[in-house]
C-alpha positions in Angstrom: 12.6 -13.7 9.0 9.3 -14.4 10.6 6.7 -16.6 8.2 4.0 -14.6 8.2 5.9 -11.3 6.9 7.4 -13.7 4.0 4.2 -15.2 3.1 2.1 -11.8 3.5 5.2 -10.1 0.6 4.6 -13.3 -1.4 0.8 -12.6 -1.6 1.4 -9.1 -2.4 4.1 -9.3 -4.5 1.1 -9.4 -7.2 -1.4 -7.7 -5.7 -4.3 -8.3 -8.4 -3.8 -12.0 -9.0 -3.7 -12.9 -5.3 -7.0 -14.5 -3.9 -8.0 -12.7 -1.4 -9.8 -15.6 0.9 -6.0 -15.9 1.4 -5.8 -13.0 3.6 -7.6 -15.3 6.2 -3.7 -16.5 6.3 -2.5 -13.7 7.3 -4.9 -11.6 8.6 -6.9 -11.6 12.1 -10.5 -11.2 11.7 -10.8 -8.4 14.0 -8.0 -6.2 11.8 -7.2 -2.8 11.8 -6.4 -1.6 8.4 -5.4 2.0 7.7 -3.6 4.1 5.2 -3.6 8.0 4.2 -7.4 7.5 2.8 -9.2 4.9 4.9 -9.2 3.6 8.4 -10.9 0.0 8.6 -11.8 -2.7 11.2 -12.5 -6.1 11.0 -11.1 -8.4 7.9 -14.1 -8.9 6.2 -14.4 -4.7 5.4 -10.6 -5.3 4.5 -11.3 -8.0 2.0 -14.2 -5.3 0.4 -12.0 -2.8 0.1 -8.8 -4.3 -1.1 -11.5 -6.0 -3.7 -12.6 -2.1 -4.4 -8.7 -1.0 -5.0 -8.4 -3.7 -7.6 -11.0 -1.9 -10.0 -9.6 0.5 -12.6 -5.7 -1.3 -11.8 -3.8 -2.5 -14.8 -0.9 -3.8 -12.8 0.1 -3.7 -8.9 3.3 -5.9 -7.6 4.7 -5.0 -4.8 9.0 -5.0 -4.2 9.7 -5.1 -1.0 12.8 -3.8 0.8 14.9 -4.8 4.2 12.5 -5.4 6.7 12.1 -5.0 10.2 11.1 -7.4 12.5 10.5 -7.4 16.5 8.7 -9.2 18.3 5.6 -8.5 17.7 5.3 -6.0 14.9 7.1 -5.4 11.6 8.4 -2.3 9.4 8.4 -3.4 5.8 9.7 -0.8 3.4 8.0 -1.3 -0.5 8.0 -0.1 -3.8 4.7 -0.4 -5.6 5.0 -0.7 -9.3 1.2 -0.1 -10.7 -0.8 1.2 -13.3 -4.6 2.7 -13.4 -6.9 3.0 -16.2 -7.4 6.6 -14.3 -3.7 7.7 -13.9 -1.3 8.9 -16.0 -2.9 7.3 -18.9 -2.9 4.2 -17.6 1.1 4.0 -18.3 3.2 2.5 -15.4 3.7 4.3 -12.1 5.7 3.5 -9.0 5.5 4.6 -5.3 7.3 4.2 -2.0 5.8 3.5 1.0 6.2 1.5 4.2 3.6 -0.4 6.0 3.7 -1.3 10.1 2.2 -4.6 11.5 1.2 -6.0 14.5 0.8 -9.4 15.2 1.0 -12.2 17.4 0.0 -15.3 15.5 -1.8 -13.2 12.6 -1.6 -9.0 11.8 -3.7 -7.1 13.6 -2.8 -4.0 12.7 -1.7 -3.0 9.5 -0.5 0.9 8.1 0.5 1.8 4.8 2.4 5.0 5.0 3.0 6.5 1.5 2.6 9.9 -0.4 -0.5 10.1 -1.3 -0.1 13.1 -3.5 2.8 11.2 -5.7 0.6 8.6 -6.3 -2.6 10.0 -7.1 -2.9 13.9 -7.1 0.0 14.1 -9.3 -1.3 12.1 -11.8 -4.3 14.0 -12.2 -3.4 16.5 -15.6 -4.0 20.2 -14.1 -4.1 19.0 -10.2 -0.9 17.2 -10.8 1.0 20.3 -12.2 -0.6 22.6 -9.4 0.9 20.1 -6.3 4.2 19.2 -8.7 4.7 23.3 -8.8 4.2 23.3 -4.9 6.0 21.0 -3.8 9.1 22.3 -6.3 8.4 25.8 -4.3 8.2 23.9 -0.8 11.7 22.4 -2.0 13.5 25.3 -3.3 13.2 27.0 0.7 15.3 24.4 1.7 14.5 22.6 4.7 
């Protein structure tokens, strides 16, 4: 497997205790960063906001499944195993997702695909039970 994708799933294999001038490592400085919330350019806005996502987190690691690799860009399939002072009463959580890359020698593009109700809205005491009944009604349809 390429370097970069191994060293960028060791960093976030523990997301909270990783230093972040590290991203410099892996990251271009003119990087596009989006996921279902955000869309952000350039590395240094990055490093802000992954500082911002730390605040409120208990616990973040990262497990990463087979990945992908072309030539230039990566699929890298994860399960995030978290907790947030905010969510759930701060008891453990875990969410799927996938991110995409693009690089050449560093990532210059870099999606996080995930549901973003499973891993927020759901958590949220009478919000949570509203979108849980939905998406129970959505299922029941079939599809």
């Amino acid at each position: 497997m390429n370097a970069l994708i191994t060293d960028l799933q060791q960093y976030y294999s523990d997301f909270l205790t990783g230093d972040l001038s590290r991203l410099d490592d892996f990251y271009h400085r003119d990087l596009v960063f989006a996921d279902p919330l955000h869309r952000i350019e350039g590395l240094d806005t990055a490093k802000q906001y992954f500082a911002s996502m730390r605040d409120g987190l208990l616990r973040c690691q990262f497990e990463f499944g087979l990945v992908t690799v072309a030539a230039d860009s990566a699929c890298l399939p994860w399960q995030m195993h978290y907790a947030h002072r905010a969510l759930n009463g701060g008891r453990p959580l875990s969410l799927r997702g996938c991110s995409l890359l693009r690089f050449n020698q560093r990532i210059h593009y870099h999606e996080d695909f995930y549901d973003l109700g499973a891993m927020v809205y759901e958590q949220v005491p009478l919000l949570g039970a509203l979108v849980r009944g939905v998406k129970s009604r959505l299922a029941g349809q079939g599809g």
